[in-house]
C-alpha positions in Angstrom: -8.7 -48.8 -24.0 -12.0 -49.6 -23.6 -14.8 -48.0 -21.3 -16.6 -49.6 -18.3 -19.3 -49.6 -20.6 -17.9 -51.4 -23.5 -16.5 -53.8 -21.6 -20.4 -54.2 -19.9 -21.7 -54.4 -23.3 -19.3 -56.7 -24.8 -20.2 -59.5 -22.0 -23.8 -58.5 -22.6 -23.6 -59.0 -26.5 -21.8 -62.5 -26.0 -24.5 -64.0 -23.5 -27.3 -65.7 -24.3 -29.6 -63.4 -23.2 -32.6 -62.3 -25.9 -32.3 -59.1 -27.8 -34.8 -57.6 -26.1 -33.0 -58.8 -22.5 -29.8 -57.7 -23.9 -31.6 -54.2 -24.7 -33.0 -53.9 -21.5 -30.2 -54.2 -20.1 -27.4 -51.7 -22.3 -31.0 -49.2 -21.6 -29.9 -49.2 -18.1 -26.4 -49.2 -18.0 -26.1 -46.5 -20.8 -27.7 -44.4 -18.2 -25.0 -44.7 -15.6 -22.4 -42.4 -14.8 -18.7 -44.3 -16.2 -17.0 -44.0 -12.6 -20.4 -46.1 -11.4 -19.6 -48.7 -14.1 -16.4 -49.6 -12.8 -17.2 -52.1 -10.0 -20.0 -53.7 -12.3 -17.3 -54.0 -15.1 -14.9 -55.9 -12.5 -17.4 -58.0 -11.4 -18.6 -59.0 -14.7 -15.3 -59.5 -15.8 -14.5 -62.3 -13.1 -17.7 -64.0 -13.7 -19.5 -63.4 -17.0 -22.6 -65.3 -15.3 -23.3 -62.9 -13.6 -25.0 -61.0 -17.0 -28.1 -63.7 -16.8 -27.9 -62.8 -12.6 -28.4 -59.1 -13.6 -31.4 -59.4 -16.8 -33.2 -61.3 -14.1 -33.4 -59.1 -11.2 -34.0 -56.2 -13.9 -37.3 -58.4 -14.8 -38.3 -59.3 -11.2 -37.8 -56.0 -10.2 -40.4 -55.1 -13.3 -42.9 -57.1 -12.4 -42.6 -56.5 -8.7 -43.2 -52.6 -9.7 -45.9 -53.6 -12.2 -48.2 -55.3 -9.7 -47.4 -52.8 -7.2 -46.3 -56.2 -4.6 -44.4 -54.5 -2.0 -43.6 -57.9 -0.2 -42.3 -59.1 -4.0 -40.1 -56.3 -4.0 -38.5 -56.9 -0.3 -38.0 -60.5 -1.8 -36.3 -59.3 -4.5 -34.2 -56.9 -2.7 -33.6 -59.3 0.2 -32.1 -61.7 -2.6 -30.2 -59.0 -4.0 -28.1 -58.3 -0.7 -27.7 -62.2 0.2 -25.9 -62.1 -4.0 -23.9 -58.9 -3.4 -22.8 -60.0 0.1 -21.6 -63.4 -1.4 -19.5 -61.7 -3.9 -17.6 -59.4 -1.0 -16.9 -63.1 0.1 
């Protein structure tokens, strides 16, 4: 049976993401505690889409930190919840 990581990674190495996007992101979720990987597994699963969604916040969220733009960061973030809430939906 496969971990809530494998199954992550597997979606990750199938996308169409860059190596270095597809690094950035395994970086992070390697870092993550199995039992948090669960829910992020599932939702993966159900919509592999999702994978681009994630790399993309990951690089917002980057560049957002980089330039020190706190009202780029609330964007981000205020983007983020609108997604997650949709997906409760």
């Amino acid at each position: 049976m496969k971990t809530n990581f494998e199954k992550i990674k597997s979606f990750i190495d199938s996308s169409h993401l860059s190596e270095n996007d597809k690094k950035d992101l395994l970086d992070i979720f390697g870092k993550a505690d199995e039992t948090d990987l669960v829910e992020i597994a599932d939702l993966i699963e159900n919509d592999p889409s999702l994978v681009s969604s994630l790399s993309d916040n990951l690089k917002a969220k980057r560049i957002a930190l980089g330039a020190k733009n706190g009202d780029l960061w609330s964007k981000i973030l205020a983007e983020e919840k609108s997604q997650l809430e949709g997906l409760e939906n």
